[in-house]
Structure formats: C-alpha cells, structure tokens
Backbone as ProteinMPNN parsed JSONL, in Angstrom:
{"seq_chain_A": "XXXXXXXXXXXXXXXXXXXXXXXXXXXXXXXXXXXXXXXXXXXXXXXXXXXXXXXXXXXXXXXXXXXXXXXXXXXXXXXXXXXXXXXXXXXXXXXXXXXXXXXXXXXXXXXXXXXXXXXXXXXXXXXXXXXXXXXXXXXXXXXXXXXXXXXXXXXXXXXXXXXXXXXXXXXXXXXXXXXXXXXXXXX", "coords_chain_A": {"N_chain_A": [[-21.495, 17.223, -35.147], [-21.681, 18.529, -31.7], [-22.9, 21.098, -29.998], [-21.492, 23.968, -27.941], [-22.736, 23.752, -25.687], [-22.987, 21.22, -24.906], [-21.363, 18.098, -23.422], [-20.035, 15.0, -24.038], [-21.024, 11.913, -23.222], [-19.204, 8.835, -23.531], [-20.19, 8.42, -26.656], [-22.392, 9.563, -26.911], [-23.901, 12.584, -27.036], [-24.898, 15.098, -24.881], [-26.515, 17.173, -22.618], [-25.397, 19.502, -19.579], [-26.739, 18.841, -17.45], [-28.343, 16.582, -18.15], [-25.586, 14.653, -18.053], [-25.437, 15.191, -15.398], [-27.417, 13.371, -14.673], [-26.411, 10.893, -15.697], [-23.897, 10.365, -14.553], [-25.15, 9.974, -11.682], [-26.178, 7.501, -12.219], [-24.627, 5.805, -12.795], [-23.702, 5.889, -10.825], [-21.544, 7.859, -9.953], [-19.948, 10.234, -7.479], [-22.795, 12.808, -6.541], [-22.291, 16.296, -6.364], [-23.288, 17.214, -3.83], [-23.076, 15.137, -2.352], [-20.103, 14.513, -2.522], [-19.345, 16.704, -0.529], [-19.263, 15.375, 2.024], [-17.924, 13.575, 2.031], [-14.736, 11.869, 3.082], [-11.339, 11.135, 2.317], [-9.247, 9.048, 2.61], [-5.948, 8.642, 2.765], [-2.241, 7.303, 2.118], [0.898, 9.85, 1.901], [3.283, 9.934, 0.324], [6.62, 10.992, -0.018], [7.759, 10.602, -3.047], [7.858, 9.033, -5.909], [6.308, 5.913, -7.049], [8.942, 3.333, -7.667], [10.515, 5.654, -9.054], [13.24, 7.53, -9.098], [13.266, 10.293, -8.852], [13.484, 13.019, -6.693], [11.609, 14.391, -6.024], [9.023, 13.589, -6.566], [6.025, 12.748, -5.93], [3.335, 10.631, -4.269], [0.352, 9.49, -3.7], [-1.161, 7.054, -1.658], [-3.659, 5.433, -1.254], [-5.902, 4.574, 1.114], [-7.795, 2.763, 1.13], [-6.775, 1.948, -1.043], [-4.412, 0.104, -0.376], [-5.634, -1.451, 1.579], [-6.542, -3.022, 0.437], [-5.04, -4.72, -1.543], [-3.459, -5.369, 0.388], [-5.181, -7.419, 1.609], [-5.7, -9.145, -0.641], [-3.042, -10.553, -0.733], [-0.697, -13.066, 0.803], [-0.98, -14.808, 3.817], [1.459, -13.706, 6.192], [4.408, -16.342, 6.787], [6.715, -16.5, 7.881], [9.542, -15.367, 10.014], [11.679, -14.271, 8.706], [13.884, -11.563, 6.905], [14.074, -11.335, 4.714], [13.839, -13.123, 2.004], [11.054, -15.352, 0.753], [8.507, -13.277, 0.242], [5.826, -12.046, 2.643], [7.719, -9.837, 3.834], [9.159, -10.456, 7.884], [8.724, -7.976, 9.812], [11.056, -5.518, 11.523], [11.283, -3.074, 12.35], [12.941, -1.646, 12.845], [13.458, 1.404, 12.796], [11.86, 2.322, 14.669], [9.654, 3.219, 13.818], [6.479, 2.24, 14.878], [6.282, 1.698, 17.254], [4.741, 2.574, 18.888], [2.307, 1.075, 17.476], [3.068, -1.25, 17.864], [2.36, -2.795, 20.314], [0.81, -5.0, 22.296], [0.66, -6.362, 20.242], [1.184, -10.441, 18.667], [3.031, -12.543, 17.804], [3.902, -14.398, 15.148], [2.541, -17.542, 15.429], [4.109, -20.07, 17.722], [6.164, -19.003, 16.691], [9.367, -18.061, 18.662], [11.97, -17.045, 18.85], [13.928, -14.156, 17.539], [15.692, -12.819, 14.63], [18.801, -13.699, 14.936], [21.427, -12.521, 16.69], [20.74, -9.206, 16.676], [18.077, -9.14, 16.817], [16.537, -9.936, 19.24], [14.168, -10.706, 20.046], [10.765, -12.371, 18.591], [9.725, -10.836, 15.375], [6.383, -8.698, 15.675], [4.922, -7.832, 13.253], [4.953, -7.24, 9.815], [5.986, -7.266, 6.619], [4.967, -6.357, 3.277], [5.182, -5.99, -0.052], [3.828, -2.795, -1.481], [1.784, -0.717, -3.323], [1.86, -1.859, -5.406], [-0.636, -3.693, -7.274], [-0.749, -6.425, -8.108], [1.561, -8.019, -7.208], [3.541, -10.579, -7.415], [3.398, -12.886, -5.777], [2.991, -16.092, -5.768], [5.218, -16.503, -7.586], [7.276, -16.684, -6.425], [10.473, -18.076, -5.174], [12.25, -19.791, -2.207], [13.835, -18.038, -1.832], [13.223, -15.567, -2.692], [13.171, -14.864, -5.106], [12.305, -14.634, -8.361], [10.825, -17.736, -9.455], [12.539, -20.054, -11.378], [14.394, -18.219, -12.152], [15.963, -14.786, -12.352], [15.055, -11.559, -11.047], [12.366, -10.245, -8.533], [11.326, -7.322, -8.89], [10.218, -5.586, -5.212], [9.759, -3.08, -5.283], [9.743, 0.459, -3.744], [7.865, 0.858, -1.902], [6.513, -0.128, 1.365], [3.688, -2.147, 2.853], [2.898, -2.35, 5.837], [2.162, -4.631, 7.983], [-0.078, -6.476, 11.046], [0.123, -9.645, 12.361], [-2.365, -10.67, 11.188], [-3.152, -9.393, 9.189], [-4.025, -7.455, 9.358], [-3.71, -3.653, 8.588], [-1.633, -1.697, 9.554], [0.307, -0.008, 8.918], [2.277, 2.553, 6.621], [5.597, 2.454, 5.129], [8.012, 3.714, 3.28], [11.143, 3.197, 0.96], [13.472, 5.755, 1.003], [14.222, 7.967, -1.694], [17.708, 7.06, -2.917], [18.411, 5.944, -0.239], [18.159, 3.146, 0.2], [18.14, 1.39, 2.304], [16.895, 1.89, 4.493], [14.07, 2.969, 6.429], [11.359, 5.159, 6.165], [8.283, 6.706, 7.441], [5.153, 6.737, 6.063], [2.768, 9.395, 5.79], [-0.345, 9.474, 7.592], [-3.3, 10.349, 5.692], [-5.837, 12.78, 5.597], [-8.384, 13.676, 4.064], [-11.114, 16.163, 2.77], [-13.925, 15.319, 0.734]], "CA_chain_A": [[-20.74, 18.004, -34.192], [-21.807, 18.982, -30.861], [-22.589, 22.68, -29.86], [-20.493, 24.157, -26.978], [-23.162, 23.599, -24.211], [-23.256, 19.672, -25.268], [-21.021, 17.108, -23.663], [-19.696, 13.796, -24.891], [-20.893, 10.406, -22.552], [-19.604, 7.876, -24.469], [-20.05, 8.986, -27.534], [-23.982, 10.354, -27.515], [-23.726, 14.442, -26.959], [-25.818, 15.276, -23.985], [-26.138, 18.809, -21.821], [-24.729, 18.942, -18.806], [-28.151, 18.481, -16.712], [-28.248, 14.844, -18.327], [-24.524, 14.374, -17.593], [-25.682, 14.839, -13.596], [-28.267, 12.216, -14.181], [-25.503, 9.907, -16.174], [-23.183, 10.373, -13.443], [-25.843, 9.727, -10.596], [-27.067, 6.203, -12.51], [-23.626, 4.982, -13.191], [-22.702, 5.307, -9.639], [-20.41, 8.604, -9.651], [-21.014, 11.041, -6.217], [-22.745, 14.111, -6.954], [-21.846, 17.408, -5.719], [-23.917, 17.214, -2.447], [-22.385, 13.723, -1.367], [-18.89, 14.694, -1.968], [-19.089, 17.48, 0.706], [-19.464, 14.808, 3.407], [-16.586, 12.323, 2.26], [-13.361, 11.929, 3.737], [-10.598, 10.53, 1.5], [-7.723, 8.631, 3.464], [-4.71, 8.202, 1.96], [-0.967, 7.664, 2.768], [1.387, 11.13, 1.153], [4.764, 9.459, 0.275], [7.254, 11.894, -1.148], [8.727, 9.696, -3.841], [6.756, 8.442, -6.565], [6.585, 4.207, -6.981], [10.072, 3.41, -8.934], [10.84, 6.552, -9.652], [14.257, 7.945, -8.544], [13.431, 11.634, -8.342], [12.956, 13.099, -5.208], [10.774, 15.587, -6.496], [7.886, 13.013, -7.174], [4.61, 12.222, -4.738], [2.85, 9.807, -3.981], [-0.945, 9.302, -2.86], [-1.793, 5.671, -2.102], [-5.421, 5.741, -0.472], [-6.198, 3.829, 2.361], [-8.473, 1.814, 0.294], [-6.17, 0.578, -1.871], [-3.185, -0.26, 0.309], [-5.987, -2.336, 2.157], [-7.107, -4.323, -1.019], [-3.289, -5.063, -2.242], [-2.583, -6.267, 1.478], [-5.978, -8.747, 1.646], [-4.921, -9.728, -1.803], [-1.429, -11.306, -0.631], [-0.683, -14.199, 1.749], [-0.375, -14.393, 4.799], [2.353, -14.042, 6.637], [4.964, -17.474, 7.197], [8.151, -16.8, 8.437], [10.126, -14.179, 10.695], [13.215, -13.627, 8.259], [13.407, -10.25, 6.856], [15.122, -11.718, 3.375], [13.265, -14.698, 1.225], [9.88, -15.412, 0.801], [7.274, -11.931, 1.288], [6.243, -10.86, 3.104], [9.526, -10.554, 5.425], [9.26, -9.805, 9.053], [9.725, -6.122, 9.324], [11.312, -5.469, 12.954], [10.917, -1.433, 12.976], [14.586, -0.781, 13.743], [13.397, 3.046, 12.915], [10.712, 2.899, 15.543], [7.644, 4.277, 13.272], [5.206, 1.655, 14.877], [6.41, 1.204, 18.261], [3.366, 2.426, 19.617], [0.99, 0.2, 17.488], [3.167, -2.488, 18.344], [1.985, -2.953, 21.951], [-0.349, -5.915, 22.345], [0.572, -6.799, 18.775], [1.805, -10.738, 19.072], [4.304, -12.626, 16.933], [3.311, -15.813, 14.573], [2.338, -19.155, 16.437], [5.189, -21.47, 17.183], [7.878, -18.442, 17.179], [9.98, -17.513, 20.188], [13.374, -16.143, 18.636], [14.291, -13.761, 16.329], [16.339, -13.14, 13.593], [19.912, -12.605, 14.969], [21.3, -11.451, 17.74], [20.586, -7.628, 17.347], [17.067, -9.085, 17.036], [16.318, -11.469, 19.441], [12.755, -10.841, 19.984], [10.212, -12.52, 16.669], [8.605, -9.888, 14.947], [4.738, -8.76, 15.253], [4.513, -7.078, 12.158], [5.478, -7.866, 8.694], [5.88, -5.894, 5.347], [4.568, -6.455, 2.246], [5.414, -4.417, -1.178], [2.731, -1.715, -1.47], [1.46, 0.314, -4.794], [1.967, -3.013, -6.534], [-1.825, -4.458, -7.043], [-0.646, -7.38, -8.376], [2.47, -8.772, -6.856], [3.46, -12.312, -7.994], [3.399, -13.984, -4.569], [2.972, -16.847, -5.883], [5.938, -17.019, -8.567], [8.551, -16.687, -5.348], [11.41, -19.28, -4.702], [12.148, -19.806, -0.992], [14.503, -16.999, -1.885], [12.117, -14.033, -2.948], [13.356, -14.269, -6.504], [11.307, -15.296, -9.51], [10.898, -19.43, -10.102], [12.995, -20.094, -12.778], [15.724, -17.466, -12.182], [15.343, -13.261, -12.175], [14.081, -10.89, -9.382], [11.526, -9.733, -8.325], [11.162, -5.972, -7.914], [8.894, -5.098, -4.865], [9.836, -1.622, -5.111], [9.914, 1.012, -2.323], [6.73, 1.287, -0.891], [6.093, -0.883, 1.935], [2.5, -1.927, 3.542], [2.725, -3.009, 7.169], [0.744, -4.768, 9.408], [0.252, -7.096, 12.013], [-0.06, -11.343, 11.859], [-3.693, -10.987, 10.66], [-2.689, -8.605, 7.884], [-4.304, -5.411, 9.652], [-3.233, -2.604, 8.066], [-0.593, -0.588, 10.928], [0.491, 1.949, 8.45], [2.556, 2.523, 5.319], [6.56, 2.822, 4.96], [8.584, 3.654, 1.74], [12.56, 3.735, 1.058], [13.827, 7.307, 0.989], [15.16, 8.001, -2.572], [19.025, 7.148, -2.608], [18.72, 5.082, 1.046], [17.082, 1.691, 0.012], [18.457, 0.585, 3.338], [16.18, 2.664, 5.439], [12.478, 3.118, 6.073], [10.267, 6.487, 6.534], [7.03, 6.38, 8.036], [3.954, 7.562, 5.294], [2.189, 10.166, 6.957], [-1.467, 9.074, 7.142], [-3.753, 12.198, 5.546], [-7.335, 12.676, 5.415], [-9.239, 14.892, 3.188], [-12.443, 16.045, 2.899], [-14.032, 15.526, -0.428]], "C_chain_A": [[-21.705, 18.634, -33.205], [-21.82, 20.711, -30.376], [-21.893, 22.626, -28.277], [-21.268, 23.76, -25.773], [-23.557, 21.902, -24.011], [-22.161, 19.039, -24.236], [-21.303, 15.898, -24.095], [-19.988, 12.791, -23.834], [-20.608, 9.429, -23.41], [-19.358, 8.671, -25.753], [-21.812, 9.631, -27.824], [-23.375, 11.319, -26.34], [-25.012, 14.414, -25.707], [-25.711, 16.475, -23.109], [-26.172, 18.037, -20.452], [-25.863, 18.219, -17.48], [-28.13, 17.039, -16.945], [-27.481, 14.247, -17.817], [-25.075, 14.074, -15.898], [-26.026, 13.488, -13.853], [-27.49, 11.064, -14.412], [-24.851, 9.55, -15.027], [-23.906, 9.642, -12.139], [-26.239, 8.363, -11.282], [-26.1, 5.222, -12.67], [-22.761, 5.198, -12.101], [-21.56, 6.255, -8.932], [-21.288, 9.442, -8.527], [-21.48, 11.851, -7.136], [-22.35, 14.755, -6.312], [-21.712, 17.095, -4.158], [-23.065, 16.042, -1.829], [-20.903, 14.318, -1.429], [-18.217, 15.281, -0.759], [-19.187, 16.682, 1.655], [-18.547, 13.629, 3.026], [-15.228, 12.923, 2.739], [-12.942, 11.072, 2.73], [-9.233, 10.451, 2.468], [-6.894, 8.251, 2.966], [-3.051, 7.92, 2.846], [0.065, 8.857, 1.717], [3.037, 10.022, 1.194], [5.332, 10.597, -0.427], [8.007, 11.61, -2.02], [7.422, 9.244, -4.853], [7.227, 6.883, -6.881], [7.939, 4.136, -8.353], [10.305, 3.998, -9.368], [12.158, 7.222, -8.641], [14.556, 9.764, -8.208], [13.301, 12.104, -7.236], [12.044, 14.087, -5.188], [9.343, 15.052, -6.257], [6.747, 13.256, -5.86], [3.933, 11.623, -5.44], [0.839, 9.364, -3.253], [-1.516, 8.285, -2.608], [-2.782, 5.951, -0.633], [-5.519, 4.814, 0.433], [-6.948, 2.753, 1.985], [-7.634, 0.563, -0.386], [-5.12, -0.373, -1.302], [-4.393, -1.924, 1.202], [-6.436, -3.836, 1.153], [-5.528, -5.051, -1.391], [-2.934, -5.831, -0.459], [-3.533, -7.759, 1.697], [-5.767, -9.676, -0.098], [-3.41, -10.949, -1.576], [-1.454, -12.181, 0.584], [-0.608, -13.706, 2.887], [0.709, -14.51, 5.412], [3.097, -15.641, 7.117], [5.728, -17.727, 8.069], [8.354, -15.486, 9.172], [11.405, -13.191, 10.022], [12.509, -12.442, 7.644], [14.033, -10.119, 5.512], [13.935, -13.089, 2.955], [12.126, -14.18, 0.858], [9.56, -14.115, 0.889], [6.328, -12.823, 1.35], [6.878, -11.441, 4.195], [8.803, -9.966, 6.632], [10.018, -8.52, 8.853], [9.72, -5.477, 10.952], [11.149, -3.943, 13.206], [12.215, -1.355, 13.347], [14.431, 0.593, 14.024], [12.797, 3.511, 14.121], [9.925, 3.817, 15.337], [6.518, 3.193, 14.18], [5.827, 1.296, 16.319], [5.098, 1.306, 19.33], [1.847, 1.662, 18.944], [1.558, -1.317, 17.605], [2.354, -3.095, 19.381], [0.852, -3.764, 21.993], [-0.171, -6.85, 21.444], [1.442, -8.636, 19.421], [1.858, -11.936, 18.038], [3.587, -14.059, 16.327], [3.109, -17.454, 15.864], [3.701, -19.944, 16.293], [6.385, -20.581, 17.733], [8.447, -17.734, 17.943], [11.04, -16.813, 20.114], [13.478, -15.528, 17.213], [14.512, -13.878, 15.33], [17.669, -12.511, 13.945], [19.687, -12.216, 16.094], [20.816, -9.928, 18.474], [18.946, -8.177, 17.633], [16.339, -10.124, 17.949], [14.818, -11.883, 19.936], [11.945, -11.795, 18.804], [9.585, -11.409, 17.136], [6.825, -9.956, 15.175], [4.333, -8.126, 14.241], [5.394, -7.343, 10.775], [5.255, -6.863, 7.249], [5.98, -6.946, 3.918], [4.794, -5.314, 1.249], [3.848, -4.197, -1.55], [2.888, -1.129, -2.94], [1.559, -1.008, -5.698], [0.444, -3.681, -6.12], [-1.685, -5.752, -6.976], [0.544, -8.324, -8.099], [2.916, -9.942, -7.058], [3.723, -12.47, -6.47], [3.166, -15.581, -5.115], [4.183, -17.587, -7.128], [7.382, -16.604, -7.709], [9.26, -17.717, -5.734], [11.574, -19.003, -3.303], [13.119, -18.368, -1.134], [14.179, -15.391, -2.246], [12.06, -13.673, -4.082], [12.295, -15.063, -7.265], [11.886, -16.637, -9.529], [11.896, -18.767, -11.227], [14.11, -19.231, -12.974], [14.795, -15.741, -12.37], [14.801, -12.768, -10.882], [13.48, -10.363, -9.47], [11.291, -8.196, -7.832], [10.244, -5.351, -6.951], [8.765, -3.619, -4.795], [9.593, -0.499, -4.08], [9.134, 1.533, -1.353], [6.647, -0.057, -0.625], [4.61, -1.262, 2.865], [2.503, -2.938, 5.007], [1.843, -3.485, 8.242], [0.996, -6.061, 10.161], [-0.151, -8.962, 11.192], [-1.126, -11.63, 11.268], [-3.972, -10.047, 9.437], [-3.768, -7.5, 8.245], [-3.862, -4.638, 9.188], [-2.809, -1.798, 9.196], [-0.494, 0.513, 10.054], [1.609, 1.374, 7.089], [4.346, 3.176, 5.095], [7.323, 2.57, 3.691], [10.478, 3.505, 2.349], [12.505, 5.128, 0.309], [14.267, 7.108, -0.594], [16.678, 7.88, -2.462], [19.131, 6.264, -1.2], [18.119, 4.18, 1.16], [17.403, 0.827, 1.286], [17.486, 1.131, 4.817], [14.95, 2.765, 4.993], [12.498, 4.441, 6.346], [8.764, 5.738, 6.221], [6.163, 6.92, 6.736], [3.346, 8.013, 6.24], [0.761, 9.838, 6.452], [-2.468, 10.553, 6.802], [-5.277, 11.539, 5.598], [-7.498, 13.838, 4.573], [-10.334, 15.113, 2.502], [-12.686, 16.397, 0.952], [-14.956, 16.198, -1.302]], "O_chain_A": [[-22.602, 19.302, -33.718], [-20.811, 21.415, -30.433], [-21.773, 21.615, -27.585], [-20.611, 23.419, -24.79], [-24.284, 21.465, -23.119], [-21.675, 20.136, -23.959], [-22.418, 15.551, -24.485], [-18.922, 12.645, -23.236], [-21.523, 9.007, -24.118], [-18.43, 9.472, -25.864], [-22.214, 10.061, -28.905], [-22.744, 11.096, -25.307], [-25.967, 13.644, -25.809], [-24.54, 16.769, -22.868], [-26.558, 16.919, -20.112], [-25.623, 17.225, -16.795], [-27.91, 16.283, -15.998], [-27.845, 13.318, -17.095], [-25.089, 12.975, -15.343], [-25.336, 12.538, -13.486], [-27.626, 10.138, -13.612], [-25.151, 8.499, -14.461], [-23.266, 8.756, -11.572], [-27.024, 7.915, -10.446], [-26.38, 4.024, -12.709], [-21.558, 4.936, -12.084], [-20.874, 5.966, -7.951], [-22.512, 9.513, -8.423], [-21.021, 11.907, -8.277], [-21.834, 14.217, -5.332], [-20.728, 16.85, -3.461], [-22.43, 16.207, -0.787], [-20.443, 14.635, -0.332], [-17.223, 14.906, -0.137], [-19.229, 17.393, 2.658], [-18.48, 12.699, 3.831], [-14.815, 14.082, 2.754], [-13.741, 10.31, 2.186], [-8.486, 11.331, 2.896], [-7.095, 7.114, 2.538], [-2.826, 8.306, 3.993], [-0.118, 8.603, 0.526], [3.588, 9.564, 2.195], [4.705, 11.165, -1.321], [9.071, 12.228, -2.038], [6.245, 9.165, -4.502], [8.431, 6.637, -6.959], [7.934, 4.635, -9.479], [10.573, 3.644, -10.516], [11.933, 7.365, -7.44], [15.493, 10.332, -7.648], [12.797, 11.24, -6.518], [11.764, 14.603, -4.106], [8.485, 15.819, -5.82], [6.952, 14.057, -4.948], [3.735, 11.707, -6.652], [0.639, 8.924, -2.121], [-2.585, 8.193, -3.213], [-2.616, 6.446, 0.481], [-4.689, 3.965, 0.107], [-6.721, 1.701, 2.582], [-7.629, -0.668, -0.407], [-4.994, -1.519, -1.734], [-3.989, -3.08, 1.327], [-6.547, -5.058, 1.257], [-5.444, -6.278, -1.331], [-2.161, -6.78, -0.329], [-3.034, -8.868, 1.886], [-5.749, -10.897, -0.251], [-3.045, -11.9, -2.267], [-2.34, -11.941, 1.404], [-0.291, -12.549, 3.163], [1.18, -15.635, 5.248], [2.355, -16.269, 7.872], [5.733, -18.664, 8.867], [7.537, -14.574, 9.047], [11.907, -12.124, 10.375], [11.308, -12.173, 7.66], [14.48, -9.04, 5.124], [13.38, -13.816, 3.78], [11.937, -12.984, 0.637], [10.3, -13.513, 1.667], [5.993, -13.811, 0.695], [6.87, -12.424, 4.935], [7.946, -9.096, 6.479], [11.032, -8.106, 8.292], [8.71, -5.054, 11.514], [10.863, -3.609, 14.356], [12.426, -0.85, 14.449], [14.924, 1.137, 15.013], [12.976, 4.619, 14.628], [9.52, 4.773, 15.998], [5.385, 3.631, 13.982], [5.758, 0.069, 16.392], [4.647, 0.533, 20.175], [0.742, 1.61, 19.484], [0.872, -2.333, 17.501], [1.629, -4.032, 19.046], [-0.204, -3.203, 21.702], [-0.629, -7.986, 21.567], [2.196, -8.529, 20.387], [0.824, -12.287, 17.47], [2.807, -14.71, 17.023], [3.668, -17.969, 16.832], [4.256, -20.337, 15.268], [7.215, -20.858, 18.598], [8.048, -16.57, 17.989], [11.309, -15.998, 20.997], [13.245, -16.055, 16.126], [13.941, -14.751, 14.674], [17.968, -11.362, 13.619], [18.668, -11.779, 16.629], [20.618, -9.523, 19.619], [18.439, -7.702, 18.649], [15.647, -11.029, 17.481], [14.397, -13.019, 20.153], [12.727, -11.991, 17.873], [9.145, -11.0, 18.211], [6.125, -10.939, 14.933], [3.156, -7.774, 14.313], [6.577, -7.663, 10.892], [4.453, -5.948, 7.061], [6.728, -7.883, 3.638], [4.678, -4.11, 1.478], [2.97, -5.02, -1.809], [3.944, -1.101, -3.573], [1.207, -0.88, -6.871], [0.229, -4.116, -4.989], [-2.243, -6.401, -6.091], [0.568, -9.391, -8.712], [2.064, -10.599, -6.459], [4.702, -11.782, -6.179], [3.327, -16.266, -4.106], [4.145, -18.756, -7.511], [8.41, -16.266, -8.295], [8.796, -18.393, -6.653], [11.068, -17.932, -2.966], [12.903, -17.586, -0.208], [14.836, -14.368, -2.053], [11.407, -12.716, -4.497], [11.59, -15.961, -6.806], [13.099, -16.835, -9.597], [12.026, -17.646, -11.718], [14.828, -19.45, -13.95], [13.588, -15.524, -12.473], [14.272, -13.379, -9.953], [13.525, -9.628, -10.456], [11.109, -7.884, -6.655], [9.413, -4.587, -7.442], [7.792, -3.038, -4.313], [8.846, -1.056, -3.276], [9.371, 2.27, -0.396], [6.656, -0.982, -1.438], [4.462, -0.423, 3.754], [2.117, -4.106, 5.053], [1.099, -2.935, 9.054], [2.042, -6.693, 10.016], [-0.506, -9.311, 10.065], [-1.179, -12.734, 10.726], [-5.042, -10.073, 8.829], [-4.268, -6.771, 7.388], [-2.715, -5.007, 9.438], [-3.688, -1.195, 9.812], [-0.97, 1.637, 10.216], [1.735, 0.217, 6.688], [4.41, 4.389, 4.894], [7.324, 1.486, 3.107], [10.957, 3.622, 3.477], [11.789, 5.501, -0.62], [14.714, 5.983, -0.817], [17.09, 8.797, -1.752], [20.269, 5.804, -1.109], [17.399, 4.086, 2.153], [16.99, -0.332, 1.348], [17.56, 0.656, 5.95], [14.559, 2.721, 3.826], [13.539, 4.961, 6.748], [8.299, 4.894, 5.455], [6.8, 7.875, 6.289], [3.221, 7.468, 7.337], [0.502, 9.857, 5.249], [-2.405, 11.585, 7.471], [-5.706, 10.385, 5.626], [-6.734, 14.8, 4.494], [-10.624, 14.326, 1.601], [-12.1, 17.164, 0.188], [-14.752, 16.221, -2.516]]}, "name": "protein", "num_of_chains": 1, "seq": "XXXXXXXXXXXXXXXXXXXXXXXXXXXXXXXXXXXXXXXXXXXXXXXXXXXXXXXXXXXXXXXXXXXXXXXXXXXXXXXXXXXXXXXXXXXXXXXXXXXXXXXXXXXXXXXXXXXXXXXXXXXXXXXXXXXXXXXXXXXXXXXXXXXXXXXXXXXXXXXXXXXXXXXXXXXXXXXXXXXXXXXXXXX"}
C-alpha cells in the first residue's frame, strides 16, 4: 500500500514529481503548454441519441474532421438513400459559406421543384466514428434488411469534404436542423 503523497501509474506507486515526468514521456501536455492551447469544438445542446433536452454535447473540431475524412465521398444530390445526402440548407445556417462553394461534376438540377438548384454541400452523420458506409443499400438501409441509425448530429461540408460546420436535429423536431455553435477555448 501506497502512502498518501504516492500515486498509482499503472500500477507502480510513484510521487507526483515522477508523475510530471510520466506524463511529459508518454506524450500528455504539461501545465505550461496547456496555457497556450485552444480547444475547438462544436456545443450541441442535445446529447448523441439521447432524447432529453437537458443533455450537451461537445464534439471537437478534431474529431468531427477525422469521422468526415473517414467516410466517402460524396455521389449523389438526393437528400434520402445512400450518405451522405445532399443537404440543401432550407434553414439558411451556411448561406454565407455557401458562396463560391460548387455542386458535384456532371450536376445541373436539383432535387424537386422547391429545389431546383444541385446542392454544394452535403451531410454526413457526425459523433458516429465509425459509420457503416459501406454496409448501405442504394436506399440508406442496412444490406440485408434493417436501418441504419445516423442519429442527430450532422457534419457538413462542401464536395471535397471540407468541414463548413456542424448541424444536429432539435430534440422532438427530427425534421429540422440547428446550426452547432462553433466554440473555442483556451486550454
């Protein structure tokens, strides 16, 4: 047993002076470095598949970018089948990083009259690392029968899978987006 000024690495007892050096050899900041990071995240107020409205959310800017170079690229313009769907912004969160933004090779019309533009931006399910993209049917459901839940965080971006920004469904309005507000914070 360990006296009180001991911690545990692992399992060999070491004071906390060592701990620094543990920490500093295996890669964790120390003190001094943290004061000069920034931590970017997106704040959702919902937590992933969770129906409270109470919950939050912190998905980091990091990871949202790893989970989107992870997944295909974009194919199609529909906004149903296959992900990731064309995601037209009806809300108008990204109208201003639309601008320049421009639409898959090849496509000239929408989806649908209300939409008769193609999309430049496309949505992918977010907070999920691992997404089956690859166990789709042309229909978005699982091969073989079952669906696929991408659940209500969405990660948006343009034809080259840029990262634009980060929209969830509201608790209770799975038919509607909200914008993630992008945060920073110093670490």
């Amino acid at each position: 047993m360990s006296s009180p000024s001991h911690k545990i690495l692992g399992h060999i007892p070491c004071s906390s002076s060592t701990l620094v050096l543990w920490r500093y050899i295996i890669g964790k900041r120390l003190p001094t470095q943290q004061a000069n990071m920034i931590w970017q995240y997106y704040d959702i107020p919902r937590n992933h598949n969770d129906n409270r409205p109470d919950g939050r959310s912190k998905y980091s800017r990091r990871a949202a970018r790893a989970d989107l170079l992870a997944a295909p690229a974009p194919s199609h313009v529909r906004t149903n089948g296959h992900r990731p769907h064309g995601h037209y912004d009806d809300e108008g969160h990204y109208a201003a990083d639309s601008i320049g933004l421009t639409p898959l090779p090849g496509t000239t019309t929408g989806h649908g009259p209300r939409r008769p533009n193609p999309p430049v931006l496309w949505a992918y399910p977010g907070g999920q690392a691992n997404f089956p993209y690859a166990s789709q049917n042309r229909t978005g459901d699982r091969i073989g029968g079952g669906h696929l839940d991408p659940g209500p965080i969405r990660l948006v971006s343009d034809r080259n899978q840029n990262l634009v920004g980060v929209s969830y469904h509201p608790v209770g309005r799975q038919r509607s987006f909200e914008r993630a507000k992008h945060r920073k914070q110093r670490r």
